[in-house]
C-alpha positions in Angstrom: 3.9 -7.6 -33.3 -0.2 -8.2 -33.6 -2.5 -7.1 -31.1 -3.1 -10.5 -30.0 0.9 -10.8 -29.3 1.4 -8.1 -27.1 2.2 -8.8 -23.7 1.2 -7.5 -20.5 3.2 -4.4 -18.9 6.0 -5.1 -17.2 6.4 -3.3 -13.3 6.1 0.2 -13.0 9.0 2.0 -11.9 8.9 2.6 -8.1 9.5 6.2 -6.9 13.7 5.6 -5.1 13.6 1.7 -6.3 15.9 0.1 -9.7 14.9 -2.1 -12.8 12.9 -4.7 -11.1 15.2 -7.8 -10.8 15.1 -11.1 -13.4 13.0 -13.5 -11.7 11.5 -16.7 -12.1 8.1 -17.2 -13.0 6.0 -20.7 -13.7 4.7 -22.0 -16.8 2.4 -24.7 -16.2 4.6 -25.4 -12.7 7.7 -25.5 -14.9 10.1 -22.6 -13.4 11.6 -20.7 -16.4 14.1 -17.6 -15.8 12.7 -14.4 -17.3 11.5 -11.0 -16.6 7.8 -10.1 -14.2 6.3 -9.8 -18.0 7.2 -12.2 -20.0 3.7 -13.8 -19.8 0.5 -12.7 -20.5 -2.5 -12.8 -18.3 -3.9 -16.1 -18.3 -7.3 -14.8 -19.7 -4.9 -13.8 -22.5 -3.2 -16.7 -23.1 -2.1 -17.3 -26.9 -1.9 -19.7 -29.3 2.1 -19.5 -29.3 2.1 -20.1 -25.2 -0.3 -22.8 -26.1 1.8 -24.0 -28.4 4.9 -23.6 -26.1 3.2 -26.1 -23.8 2.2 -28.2 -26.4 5.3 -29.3 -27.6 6.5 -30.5 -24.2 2.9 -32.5 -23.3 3.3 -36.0 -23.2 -0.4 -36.7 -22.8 -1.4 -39.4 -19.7 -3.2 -42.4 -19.7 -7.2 -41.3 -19.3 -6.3 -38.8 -21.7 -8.7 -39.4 -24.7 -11.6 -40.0 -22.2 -11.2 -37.1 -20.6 -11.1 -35.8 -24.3 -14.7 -37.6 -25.2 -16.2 -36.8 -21.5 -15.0 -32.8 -22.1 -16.9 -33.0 -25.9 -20.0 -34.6 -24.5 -20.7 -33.3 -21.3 -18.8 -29.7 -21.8 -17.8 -30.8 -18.0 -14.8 -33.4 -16.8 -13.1 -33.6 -13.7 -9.4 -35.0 -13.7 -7.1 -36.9 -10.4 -4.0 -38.0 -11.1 -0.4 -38.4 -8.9 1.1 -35.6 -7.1 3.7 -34.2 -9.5 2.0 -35.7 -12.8 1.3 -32.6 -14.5 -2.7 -32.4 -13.6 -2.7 -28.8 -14.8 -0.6 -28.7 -18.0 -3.2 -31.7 -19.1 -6.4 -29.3 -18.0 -5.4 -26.5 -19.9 -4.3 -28.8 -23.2 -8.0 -29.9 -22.6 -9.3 -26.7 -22.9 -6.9 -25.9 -26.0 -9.1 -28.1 -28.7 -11.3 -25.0 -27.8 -9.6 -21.7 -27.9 -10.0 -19.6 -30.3 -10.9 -15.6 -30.7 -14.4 -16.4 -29.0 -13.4 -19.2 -26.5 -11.0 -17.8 -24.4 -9.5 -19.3 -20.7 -10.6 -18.0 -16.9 -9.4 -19.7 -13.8 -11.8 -19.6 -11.6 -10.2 -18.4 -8.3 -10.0 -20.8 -5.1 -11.7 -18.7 -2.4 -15.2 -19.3 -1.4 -16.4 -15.7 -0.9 -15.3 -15.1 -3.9 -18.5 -13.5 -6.7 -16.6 -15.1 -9.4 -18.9 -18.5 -9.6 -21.9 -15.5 -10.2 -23.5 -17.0 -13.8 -23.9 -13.6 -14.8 -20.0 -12.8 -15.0 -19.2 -16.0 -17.2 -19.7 -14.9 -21.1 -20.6 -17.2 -23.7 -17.6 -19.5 -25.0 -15.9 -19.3 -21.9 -13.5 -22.2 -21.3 -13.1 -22.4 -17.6 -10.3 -24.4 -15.5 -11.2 -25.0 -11.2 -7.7 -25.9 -9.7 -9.1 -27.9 -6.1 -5.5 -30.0 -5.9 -4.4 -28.0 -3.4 -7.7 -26.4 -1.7 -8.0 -26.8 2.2 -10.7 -29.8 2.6 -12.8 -27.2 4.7 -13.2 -25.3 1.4 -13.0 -28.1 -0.8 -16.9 -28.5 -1.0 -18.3 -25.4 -1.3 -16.0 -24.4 -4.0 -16.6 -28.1 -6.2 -20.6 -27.2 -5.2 -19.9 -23.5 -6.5 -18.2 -24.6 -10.0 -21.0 -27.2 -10.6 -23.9 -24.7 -10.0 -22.1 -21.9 -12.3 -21.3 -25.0 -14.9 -25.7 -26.1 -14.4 -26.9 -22.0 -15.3 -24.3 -21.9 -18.0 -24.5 -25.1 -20.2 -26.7 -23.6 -22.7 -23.7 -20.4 -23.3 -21.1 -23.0 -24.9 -18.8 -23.1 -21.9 -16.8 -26.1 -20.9 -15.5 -26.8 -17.3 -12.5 -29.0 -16.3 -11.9 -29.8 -12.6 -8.9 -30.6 -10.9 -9.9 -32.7 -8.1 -8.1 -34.5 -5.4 -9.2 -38.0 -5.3 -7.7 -38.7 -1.3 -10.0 -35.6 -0.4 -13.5 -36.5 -2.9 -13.1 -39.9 -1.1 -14.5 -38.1 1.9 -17.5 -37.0 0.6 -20.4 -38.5 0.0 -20.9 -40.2 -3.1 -22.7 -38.1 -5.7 -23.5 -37.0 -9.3 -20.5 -35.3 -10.1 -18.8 -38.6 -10.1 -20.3 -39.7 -13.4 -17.7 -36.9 -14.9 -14.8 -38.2 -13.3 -11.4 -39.5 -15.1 -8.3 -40.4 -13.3 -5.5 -39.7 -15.5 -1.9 -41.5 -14.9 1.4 -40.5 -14.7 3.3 -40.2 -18.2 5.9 -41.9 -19.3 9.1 -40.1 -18.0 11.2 -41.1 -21.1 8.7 -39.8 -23.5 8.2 -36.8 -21.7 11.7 -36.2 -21.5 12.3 -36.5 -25.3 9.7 -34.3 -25.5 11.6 -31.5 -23.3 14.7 -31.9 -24.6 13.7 -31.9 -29.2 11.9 -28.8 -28.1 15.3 -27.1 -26.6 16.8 -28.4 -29.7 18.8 -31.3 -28.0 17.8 -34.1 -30.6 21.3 -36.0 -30.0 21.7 -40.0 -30.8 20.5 -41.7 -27.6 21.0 -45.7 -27.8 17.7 -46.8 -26.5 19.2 -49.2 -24.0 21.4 -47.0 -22.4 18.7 -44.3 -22.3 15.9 -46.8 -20.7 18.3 -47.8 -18.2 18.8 -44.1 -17.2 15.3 -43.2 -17.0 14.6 -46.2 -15.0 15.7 -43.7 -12.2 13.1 -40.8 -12.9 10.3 -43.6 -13.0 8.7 -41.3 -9.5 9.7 -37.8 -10.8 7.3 -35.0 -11.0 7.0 -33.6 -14.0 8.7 -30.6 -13.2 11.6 -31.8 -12.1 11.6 -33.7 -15.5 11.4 -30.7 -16.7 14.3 -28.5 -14.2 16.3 -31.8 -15.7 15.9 -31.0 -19.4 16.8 -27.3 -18.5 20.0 -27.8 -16.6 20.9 -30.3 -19.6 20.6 -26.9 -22.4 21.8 -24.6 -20.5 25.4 -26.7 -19.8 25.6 -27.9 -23.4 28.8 -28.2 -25.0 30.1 -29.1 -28.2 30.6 -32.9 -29.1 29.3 -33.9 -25.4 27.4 -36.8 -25.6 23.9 -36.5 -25.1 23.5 -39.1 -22.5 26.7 -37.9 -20.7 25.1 -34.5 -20.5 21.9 -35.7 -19.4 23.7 -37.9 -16.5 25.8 -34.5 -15.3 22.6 -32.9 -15.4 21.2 -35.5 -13.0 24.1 -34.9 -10.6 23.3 -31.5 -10.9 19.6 -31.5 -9.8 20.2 -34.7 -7.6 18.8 -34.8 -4.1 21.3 -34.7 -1.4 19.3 -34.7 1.6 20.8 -38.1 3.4 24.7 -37.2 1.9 24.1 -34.1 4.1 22.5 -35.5 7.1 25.7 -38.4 7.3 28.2 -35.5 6.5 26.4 -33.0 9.4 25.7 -35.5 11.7 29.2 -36.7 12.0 30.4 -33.5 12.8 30.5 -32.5 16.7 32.1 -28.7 16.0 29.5 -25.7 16.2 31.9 -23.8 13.9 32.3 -26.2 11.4 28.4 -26.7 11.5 27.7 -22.9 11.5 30.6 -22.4 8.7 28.4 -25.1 6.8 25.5 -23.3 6.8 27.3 -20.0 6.0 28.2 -21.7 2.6 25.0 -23.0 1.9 23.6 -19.2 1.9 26.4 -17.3 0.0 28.2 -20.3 -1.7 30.1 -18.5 -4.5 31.3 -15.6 -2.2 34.2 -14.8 -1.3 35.6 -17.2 1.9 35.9 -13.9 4.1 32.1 -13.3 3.4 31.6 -17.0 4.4 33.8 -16.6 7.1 32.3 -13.7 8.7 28.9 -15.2 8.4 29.9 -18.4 10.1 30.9 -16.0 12.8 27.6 -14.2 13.1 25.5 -17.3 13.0 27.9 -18.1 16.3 27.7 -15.1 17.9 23.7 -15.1 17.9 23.7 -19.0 19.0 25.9 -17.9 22.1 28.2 -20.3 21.2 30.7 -20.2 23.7 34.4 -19.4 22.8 37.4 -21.8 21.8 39.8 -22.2 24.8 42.2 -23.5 22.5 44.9 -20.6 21.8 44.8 -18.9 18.4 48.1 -20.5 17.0 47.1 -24.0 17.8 43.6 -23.7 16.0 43.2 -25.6 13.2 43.4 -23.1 10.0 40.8 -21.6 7.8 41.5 -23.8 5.0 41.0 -27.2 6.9 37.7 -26.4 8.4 36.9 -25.7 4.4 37.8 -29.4 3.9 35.7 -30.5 6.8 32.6 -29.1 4.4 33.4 -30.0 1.4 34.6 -26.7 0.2 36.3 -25.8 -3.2 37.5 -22.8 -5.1 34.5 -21.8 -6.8 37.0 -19.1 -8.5 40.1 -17.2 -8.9 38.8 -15.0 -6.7 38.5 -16.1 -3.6 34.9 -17.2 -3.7 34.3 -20.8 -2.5 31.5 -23.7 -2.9 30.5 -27.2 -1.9 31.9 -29.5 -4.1 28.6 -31.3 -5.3 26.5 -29.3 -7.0 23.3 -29.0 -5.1 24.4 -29.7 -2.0 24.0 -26.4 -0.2 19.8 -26.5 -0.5 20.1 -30.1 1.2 22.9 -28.4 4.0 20.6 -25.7 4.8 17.0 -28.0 4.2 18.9 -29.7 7.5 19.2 -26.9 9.9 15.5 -25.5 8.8 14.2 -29.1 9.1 16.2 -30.9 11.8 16.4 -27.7 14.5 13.0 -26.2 14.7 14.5 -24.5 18.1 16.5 -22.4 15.8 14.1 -21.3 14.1 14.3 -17.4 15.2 18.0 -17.7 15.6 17.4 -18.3 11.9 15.3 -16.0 10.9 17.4 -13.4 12.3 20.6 -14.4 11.3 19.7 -14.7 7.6 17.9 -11.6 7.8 21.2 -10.0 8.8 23.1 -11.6 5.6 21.3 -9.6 3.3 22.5 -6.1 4.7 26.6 -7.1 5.0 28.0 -4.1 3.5 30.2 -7.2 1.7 27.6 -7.9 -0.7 26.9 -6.7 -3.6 23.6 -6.4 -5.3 23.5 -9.0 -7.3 24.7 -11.4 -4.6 22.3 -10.2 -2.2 19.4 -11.1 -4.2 20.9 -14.3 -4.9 20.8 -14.6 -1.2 17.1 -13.7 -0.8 16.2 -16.3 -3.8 18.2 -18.8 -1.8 16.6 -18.6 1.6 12.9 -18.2 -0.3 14.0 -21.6 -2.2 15.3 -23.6 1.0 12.2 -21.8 4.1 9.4 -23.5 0.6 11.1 -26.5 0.4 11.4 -27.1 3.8 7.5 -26.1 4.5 8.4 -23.3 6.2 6.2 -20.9 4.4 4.6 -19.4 7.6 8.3 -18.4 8.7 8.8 -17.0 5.3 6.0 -15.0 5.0 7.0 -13.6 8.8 10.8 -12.9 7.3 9.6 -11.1 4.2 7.1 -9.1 5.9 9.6 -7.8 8.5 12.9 -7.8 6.1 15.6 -5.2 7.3 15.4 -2.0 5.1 18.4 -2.2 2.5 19.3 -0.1 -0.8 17.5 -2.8 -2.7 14.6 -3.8 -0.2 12.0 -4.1 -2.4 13.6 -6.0 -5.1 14.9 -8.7 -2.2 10.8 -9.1 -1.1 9.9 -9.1 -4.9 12.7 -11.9 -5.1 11.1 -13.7 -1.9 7.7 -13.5 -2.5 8.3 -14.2 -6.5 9.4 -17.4 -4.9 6.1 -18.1 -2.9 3.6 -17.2 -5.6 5.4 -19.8 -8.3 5.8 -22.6 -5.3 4.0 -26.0 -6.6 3.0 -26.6 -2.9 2.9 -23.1 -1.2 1.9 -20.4 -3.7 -1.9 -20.9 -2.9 -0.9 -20.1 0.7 0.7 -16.5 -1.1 -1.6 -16.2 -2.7 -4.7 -15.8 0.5 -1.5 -14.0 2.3 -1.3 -11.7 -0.6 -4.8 -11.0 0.1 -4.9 -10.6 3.9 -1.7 -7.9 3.4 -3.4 -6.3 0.7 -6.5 -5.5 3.0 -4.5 -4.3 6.1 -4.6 -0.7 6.6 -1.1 0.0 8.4 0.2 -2.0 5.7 3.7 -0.1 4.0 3.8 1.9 1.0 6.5 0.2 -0.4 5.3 -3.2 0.7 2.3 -2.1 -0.8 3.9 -1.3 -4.4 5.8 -5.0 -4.2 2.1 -6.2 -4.0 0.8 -4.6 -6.5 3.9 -5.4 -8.8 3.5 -9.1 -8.5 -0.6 -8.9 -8.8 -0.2 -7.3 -11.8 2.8 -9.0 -13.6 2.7 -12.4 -11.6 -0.1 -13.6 -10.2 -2.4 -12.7 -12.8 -0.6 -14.8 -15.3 -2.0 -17.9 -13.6 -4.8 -16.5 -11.5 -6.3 -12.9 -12.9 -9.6 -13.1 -10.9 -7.5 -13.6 -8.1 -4.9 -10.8 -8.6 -7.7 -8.7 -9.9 -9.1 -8.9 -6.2 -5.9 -8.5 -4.0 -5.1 -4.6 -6.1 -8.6 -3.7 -5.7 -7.8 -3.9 -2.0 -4.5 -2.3 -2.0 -6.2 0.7 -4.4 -8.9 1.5 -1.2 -7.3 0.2 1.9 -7.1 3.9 3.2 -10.1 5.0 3.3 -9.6 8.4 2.6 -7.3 8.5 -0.2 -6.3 5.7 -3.1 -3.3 4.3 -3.6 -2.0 5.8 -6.5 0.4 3.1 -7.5 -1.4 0.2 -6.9 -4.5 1.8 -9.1 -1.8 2.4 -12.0 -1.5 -1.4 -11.7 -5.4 -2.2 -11.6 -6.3 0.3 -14.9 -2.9 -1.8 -16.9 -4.2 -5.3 -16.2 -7.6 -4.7 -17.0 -6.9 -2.4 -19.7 -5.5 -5.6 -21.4 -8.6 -7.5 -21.6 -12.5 -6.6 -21.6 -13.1 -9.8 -19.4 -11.0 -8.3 -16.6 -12.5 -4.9 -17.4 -16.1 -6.5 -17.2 -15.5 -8.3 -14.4 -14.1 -5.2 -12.2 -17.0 -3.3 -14.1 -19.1 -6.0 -12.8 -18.0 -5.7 -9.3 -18.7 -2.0 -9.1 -21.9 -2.0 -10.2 -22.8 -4.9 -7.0 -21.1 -2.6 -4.9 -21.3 0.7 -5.8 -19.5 3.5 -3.7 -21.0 4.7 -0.9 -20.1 7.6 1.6 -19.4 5.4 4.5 -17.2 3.4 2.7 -14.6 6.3 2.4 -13.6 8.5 -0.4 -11.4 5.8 -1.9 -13.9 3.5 -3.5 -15.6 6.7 -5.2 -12.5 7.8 -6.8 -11.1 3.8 -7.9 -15.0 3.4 -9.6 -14.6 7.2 -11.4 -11.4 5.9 -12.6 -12.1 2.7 -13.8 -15.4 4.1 -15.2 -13.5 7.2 -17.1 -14.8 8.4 -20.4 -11.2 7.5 -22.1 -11.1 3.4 -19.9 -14.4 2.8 -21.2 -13.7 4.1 -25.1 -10.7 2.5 -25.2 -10.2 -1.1 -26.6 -8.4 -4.4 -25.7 -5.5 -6.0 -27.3 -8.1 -8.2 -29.3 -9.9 -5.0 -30.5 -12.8 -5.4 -28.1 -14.6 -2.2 -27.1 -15.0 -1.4 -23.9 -18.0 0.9 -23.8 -19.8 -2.0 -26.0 -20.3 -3.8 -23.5 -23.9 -4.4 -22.0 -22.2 -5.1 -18.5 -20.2 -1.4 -18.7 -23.0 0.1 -19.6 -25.2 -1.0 -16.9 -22.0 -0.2 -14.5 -21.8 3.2 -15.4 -25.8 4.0 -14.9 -25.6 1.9 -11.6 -22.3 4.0 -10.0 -23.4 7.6 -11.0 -26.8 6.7 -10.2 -25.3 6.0 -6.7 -23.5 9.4 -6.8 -26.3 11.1 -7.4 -28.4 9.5 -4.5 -25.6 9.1 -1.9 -23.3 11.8 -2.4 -24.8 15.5 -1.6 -24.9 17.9 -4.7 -21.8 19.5 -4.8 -20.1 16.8 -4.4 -21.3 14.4 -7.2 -21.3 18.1 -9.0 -17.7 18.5 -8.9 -17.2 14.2 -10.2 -19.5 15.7 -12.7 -17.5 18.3 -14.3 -14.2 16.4 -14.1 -16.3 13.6 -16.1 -17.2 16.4 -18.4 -13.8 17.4 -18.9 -13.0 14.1 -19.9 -15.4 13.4 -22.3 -15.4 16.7 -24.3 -13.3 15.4 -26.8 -14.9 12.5 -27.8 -16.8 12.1 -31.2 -20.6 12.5 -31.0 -21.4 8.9 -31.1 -19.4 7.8 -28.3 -20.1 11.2 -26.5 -23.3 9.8 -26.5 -23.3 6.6 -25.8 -21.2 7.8 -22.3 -23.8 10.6 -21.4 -27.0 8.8 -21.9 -25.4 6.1 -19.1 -25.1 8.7 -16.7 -28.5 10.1 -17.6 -29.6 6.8 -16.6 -28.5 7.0 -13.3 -30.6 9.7 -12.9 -33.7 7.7 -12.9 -35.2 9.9 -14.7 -35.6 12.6 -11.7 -36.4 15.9 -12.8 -34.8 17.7 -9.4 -31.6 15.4 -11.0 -31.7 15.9 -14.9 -32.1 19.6 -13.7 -28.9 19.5 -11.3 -27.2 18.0 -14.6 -28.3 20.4 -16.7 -27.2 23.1 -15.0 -23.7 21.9 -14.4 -22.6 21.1 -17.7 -24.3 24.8 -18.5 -21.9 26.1 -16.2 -19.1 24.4 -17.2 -19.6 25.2 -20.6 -18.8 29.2 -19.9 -15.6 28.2 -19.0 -12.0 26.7 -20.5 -12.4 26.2 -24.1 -16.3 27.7 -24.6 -16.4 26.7 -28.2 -15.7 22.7 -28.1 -17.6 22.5 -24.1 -20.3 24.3 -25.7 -21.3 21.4 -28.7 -20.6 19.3 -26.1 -22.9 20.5 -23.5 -25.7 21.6 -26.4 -25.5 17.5 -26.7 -26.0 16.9 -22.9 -28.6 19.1 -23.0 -30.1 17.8 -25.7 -30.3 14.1 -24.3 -31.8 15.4 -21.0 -34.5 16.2 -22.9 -34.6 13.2 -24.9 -34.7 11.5 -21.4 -37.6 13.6 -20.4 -39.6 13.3 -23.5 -39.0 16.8 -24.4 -37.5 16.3 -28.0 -37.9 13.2 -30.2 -35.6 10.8 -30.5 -34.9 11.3 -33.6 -33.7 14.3 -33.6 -31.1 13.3 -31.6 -30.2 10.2 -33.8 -29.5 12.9 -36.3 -27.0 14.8 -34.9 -25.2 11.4 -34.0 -25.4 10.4 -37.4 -23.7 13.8 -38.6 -20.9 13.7 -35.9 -19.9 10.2 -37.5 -19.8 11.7 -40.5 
């Protein structure tokens, strides 16, 4: 594997917690099964992901001008339908571009964001605005903010594409930016469908009649549900099966059932069979006593009343399972609806057609998940499934209230990885995580566990789409105390931008607008002496990049120890000192260099300071291993006086000359 094939760390083992769960993240708003780190960072995004995406892009009509407009202006904004893939077309836009020195950003959709700052864009960047689904309050400033960054960064080879609405830039008053405008259409469902299925390696016979005919149904389908159809066609392949037969059982599969459910549910008058319903559409597969009892919680907490029909004239078990469409789902006892897909549009009608139910709900589901019945597996099937049918049925305000206050379990945080895995990837709702992600990450009373979920799926998750974004929500959780980091959540920060000097710049960047400060707590002190530790900023990226290079380090590491040394009393900043020291006593003489004459910088120049220095790293030369500290503080000492004239320059370009040697 190259350096520029590795891919991002996966979750860190939590402290009490198992292997984090197989979940299902979103390429390009296609859910794929896999593990938190099968992608990389989007900033990392390689030629084979490109590629990956490439072979399934049926490009739209408005295509090639937004091509031309993209070449000539190195700015284009694209609207197109809901569903028609506006965000797979920006980023195969951008792909004519990338290469070792053009590399993707997403610029991240909040307004107070520093991102839009021209100073943190490097030359070559190629950088995608997702507005589609912005809040028209924001939508504005943010469009004003990309165009500005875009005005003070022509001249550095950058190139912009926009995703706009076109409902919400009707609003606004007619200006400039609409000279770079291109509506794009929808494509071609049949092409895009070939497409899906030759790169799954189904590349059966299709008579073209028989296959226009069939697509004639999919004329208004999103793309990714073109794409969930071409998936459930692989992964049901058989032998000898017709192509367009499996394509057709794949239809049935992924078919909405919505109105069969409503006429089934609204024909039936019987609480039990209505809550025995519902029971099946969360644990369909389960065994029928698992169903059962459910059914029988669900009517407990609804206070439906008793039957006053004696037991032995009931009607039995087995015919209320025939009033809901039930079948053996196994020879074990577990049971399902006899359409597939049928349970989401069961439980899509209790969630959508009994909004009085809502906390009935809420609790009731939240008690599934700890039946001692269950096993693991199941009852993260069961989280998925309620995450799936609260999105779908816009629910995500109830969601994000269920997740936040889910029962403790063995397997807690794997279920509110599972839910909240859910939210981030949702076409229509994962923005709406996403600014929930970062109003939990800033909350002070917020969980430790909750807290390590977060950081989890900023890491691995969200910052496969949105890095900036992520980048932001675990530098909250690192200093939400203020007293004391959070230990796990920095393990997370220091992996993802460890991966990539534009993340590390960009944090880099951050600290050096805000350095610590003594009223800010002792948390943002210690996450800016980690981040800016001798071996972080010697280190290099997977592309090789040096992090101490870097013109924006640099000027980080001056600006935070200069702010040490003003804000922090001596003993203090003393004590940061010597650790820093430590650190860097093993370094070779060049780079040992490079590092002190930073934090000489932040001196100013002060002679009370340089002084301060020089007699700390005197001191902590006497002690530990006096032969190495010694050569290394002899070199401190040395470029102290180099910073105060004392000795010539040269000299000291001679001794760096012999240590690389």
């Amino acid at each position: 594997m190259t350096a520029g094939e590795r891919e991002s760390p996966g979750p860190l083992p939590r402290p009490g917690v198992g292997s984090p769960v197989t979940q299902y993240t979103q390429i390009n708003n296609i859910d794929t099964p896999g593990p938190h780190n099968r992608r990389r960072p989007f900033g990392l995004l390689h030629e084979s992901d490109l590629g990956w995406l490439y072979r399934r892009f049926e490009p739209p009509e408005g295509f090639p001008q937004a091509q031309h407009k993209l070449e000539k202006c190195r700015l284009v904004l694209i609207s197109g339908p809901a569903g028609a893939g506006m965000r797979t077309a920006a980023k195969m836009l951008l792909r004519t571009y990338a290469d070792s020195s053009h590399l993707f950003r997403v610029l991240p959709t909040e307004v107070e964001e520093d991102a839009f700052d021209p100073d943190s864009v490097a030359d070559g960047d190629l950088l995608l605005l997702d507005l589609s689904s912005v809040e028209s309050e924001h939508y504005a400033k943010l469009k004003e903010k990309a165009l500005y960054l875009r005005a003070h960064t022509k001249a550095r080879s950058t190139r912009l594409v926009i995703i706009v609405d076109r409902a919400v830039e009707e609003q606004f008053e007619f200006d400039e930016s609409r000279q770079f405008l291109v509506p794009l259409g929808r494509p071609d469902p049949a092409v895009v469908l070939r497409r899906h299925l030759a790169a799954d390696g189904l590349s059966g016979d299709l008579d073209p009649a028989e296959y226009q005919a069939f697509c004639a149904s999919l004329v208004s389908s999103s793309m990714n549900n073109l794409a969930r159809l071409a998936e459930r066609a692989r992964s049901s392949a058989r032998g000898g099966q017709r192509l367009l037969d499996l394509l057709r059982e794949a239809q049935q599969a992924v078919a909405d059932r919505t109105e069969e459910a409503r006429k089934l549910l609204d024909g039936k008058k019987d609480g039990v069979v209505r809550a025995l319903a519902l029971a099946l559409a969360m644990l369909e597969g389960e065994h029928r006593r698992v169903v059962f009892a459910a059914a029988a919680k669900l009517l407990t907490q609804v206070e439906h009343p008793e039957s006053e029909v004696p037991l032995l004239e009931r009607i039995s078990l087995s015919s209320y399972l025939g009033e809901v469409t039930a079948v053996p789902a196994d020879e074990h006892g577990g049971i399902r609806f006899r359409e597939a897909g049928y349970g989401a549009a069961v439980a899509a009608y209790f969630w959508r057609e009994y909004p009085r139910l809502h906390n009935v709900l809420h609790d009731w589901s939240a008690s599934l998940v700890g039946m001692e019945e269950l096993s693991r597996s199941s009852r993260l099937r069961l989280a998925d499934r309620m995450a799936i049918q609260l999105l779908d049925a816009d629910l995500q305000d109830d969601l994000a209230q269920l997740v936040r206050n889910w029962p403790p379990a063995r397997d807690w945080p794997d279920q509110v990885q599972t839910v909240l895995s859910r939210g981030l990837a949702h076409s229509r709702h994962g923005r709406f995580f996403r600014q929930q992600f970062y109003t939990w990450a800033r909350a002070r009373d917020l969980p430790g566990q909750f807290a390590a979920v977060l950081a989890d799926l900023c890491a691995a998750e969200m910052a496969a789409e949105y890095p900036e974004e992520a980048l932001t929500r675990l530098n909250h959780l690192v200093k939400r105390n203020r007293d004391r980091v959070d230990s796990y959540a920095l393990e997370r920060l220091l992996q993802l931008v460890a991966s990539d000097l534009r993340l590390y710049r960009r944090l880099a960047w951050r600290l050096r607008q805000h350095p610590p400060r003594p009223d800010r707590g002792r948390s943002e002190t210690e996450l800016a002496l980690r981040v800016l530790s001798p071996k972080l900023v010697l280190s290099t990226d997977v592309r090789g990049r040096r992090f101490g290079s870097d013109p924006t380090v640099r000027r980080c590491i001056e600006a935070v120890w200069r702010a040490l040394m003003t804000n922090l009393p001596a003993p203090q900043w003393q004590e940061h000192l010597r650790t820093w020291l430590s650190e860097c006593a093993g370094a070779d003489a060049p780079d040992a260099a490079l590092l002190v004459r930073e934090v000489l910088a932040g001196a100013g120049g002060d002679p009370r300071t340089l002084a301060t220095v020089y007699v700390t790293a005197r001191d902590w030369a006497r002690s530990g291993d006096r032969v190495s500290r010694a050569r290394f503080a002899l070199l401190v000492i040395q470029l102290i006086n180099e910073a105060q004239g004392v000795v010539d320059s040269d000299t000291t370009t001679l001794r760096e000359k012999k240590g690389r040697s």
